[in-house]
ZASE-832050 format. One line per 2 residues: their letters; for each residue x, y, z of N, C-alpha, C. Coordinates in pm, 1 decimal. Layout:
N
a = X Y Z X Y Z X Y Z | ...
***
This chain:
93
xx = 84.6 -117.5 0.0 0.0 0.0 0.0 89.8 124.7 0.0 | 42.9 242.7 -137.7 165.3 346.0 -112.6 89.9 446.4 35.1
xx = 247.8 520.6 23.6 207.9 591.3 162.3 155.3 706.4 133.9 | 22.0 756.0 220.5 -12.1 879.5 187.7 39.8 973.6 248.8
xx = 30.3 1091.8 146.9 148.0 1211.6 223.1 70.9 1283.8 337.6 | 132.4 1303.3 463.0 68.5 1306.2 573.9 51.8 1504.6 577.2
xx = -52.1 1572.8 526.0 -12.0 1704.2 511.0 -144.5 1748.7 648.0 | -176.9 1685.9 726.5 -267.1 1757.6 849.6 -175.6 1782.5 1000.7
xx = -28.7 1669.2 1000.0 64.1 1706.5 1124.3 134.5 1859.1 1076.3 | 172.2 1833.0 974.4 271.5 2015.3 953.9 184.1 2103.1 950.1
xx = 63.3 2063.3 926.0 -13.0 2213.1 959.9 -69.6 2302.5 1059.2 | -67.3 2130.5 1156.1 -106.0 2137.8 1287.1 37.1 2183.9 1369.7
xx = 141.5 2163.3 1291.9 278.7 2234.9 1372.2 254.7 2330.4 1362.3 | 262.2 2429.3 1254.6 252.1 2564.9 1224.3 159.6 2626.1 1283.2
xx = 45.5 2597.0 1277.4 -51.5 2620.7 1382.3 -40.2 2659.0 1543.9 | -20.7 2560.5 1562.5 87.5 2565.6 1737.4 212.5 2671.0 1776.9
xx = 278.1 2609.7 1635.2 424.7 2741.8 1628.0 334.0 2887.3 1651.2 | 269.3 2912.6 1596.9 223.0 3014.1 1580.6 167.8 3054.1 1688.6
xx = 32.1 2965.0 1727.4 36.1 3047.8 1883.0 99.5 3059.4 1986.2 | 219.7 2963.8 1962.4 310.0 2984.8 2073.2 370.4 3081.6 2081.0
xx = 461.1 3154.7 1998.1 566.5 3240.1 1971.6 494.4 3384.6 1915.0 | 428.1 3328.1 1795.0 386.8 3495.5 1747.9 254.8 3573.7 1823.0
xx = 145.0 3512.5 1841.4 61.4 3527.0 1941.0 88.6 3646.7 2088.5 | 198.4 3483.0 2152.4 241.4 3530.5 2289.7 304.0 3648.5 2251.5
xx = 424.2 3691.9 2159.3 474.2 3817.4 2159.9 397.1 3930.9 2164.5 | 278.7 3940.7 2054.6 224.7 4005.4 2032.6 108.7 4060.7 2127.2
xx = 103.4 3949.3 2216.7 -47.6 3969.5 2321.1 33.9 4074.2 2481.4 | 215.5 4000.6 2472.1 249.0 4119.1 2563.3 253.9 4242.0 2509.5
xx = 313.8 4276.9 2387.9 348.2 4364.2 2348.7 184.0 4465.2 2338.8 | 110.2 4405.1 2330.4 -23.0 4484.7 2317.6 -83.5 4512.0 2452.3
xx = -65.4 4463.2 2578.3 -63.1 4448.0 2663.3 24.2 4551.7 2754.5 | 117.5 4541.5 2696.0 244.5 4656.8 2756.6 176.3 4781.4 2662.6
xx = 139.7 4812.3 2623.0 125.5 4975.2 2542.2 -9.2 4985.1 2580.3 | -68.4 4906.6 2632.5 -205.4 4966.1 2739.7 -213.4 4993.2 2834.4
xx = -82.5 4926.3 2894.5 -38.5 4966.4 2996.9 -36.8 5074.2 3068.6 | -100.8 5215.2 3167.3 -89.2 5303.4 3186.4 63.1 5360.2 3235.4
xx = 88.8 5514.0 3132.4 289.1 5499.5 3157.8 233.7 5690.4 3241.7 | 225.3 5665.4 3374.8 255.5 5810.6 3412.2 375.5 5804.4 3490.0
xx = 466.2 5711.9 3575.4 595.5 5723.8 3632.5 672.1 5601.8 3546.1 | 548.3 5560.2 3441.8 663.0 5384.8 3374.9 702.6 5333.1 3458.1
xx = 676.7 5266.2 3597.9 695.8 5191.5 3678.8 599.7 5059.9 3635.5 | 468.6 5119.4 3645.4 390.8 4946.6 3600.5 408.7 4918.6 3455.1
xx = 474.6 4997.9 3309.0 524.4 4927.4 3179.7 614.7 4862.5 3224.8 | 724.7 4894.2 3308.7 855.3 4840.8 3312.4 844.4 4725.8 3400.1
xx = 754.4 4737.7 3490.2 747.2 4582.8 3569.9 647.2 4479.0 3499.2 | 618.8 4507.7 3375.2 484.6 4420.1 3333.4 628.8 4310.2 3228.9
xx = 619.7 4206.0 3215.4 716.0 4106.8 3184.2 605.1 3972.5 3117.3 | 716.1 3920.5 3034.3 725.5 3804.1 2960.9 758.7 3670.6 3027.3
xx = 683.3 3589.3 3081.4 790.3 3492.0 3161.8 725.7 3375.6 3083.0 | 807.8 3302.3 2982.5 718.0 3184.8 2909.7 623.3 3237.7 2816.9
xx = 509.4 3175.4 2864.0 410.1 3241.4 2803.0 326.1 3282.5 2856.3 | 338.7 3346.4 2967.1 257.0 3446.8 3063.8 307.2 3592.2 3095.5
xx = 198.6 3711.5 3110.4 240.0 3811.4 3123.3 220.5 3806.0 3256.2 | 305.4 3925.5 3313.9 350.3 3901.4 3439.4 320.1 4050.1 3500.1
xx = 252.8 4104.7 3554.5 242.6 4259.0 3560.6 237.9 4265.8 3742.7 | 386.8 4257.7 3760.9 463.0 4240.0 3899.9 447.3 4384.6 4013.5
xx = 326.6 4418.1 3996.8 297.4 4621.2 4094.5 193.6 4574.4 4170.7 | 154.1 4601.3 4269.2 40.3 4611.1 4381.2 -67.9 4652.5 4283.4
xx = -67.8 4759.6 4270.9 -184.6 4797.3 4124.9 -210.4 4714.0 4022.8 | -176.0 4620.7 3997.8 -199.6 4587.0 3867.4 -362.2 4535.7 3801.3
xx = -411.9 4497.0 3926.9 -572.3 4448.2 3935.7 -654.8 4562.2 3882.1 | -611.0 4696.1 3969.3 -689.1 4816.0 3939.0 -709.8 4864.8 3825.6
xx = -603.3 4875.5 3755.5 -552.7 4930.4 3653.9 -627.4 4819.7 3529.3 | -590.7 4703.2 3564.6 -705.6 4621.0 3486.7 -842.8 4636.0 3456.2
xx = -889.5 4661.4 3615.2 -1026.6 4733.8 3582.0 -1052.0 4871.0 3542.8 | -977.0 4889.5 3460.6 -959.9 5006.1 3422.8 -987.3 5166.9 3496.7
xx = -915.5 5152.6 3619.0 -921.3 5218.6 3736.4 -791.7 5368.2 3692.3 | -792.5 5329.3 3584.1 -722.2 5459.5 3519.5 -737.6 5533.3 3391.2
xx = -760.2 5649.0 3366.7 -775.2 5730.9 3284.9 -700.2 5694.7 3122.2 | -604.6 5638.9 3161.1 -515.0 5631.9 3037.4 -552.2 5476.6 2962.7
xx = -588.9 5419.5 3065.7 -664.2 5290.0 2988.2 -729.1 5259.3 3063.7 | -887.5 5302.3 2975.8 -1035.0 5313.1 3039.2 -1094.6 5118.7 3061.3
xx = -1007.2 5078.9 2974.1 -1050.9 4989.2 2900.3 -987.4 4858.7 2958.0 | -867.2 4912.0 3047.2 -759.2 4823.4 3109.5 -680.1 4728.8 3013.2
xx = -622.4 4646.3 3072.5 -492.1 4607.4 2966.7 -567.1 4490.2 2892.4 | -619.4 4389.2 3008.5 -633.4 4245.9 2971.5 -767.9 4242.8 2812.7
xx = -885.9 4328.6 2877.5 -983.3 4338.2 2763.1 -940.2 4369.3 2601.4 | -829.6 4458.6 2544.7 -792.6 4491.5 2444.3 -708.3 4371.1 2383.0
xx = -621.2 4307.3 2442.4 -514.4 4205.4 2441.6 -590.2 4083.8 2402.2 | -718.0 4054.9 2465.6 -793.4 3947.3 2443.7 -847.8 3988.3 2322.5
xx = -884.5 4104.2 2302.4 -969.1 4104.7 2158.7 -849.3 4115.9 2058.4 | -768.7 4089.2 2048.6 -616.2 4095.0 1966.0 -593.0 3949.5 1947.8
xx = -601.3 3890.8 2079.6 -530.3 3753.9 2039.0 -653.9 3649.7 1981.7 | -779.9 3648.6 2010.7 -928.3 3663.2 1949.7 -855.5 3654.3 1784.5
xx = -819.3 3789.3 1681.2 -818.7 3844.8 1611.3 -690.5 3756.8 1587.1 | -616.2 3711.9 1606.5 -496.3 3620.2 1580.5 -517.5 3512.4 1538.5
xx = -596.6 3460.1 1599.5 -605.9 3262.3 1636.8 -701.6 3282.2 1494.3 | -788.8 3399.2 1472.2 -896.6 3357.2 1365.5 -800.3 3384.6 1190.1
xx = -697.0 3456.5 1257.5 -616.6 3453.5 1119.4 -564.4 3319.4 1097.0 | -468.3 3256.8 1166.6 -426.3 3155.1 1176.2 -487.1 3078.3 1124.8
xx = -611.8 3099.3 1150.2 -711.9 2932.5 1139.5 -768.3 2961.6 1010.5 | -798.1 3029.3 945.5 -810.1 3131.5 846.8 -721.1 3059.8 705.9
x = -567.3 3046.5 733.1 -519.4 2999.3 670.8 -500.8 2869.2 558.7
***
């Protein structure tokens, strides 16, 4: 019996690659620029560890709930509708 060419694992790599690496970059990086910057203490403590953002300030809950002027909207809600907007490209493909 010939062998059939197996083309649903490499796609399912790329797939994965993708949300692993380009995703995660992109969900801190969108994440960090919502970040509210009036002393840049909570941009500069908000971090990459793996694939979790890490937003290392006593505030950081508040500020989520958008307990600040500069992002009404807080960090996590915008980031989710981004990475939302990712996975459907991907899959898209």
């Amino acid at each position: 019996m010939p062998k059939i060419q197996d083309r649903i694992n490499p796609s399912l790599d790329n797939i994965q690659s993708n949300l692993q690496t380009k995703i995660t970059k992109k969900a801190f990086l969108e994440f960090r620029v919502r970040t509210p910057k009036r002393t840049g203490n909570a941009r500069n403590k908000t971090r990459l560890q793996g694939n979790k953002i890490v937003a290392n300030y006593p505030y950081a809950t508040e500020l989520d709930k958008g307990r600040s002027r500069q992002a009404p909207d807080g960090m996590s809600k915008p980031t989710t509708k981004l990475i939302t907007q990712e996975i459907e490209k991907i899959f898209r493909k």
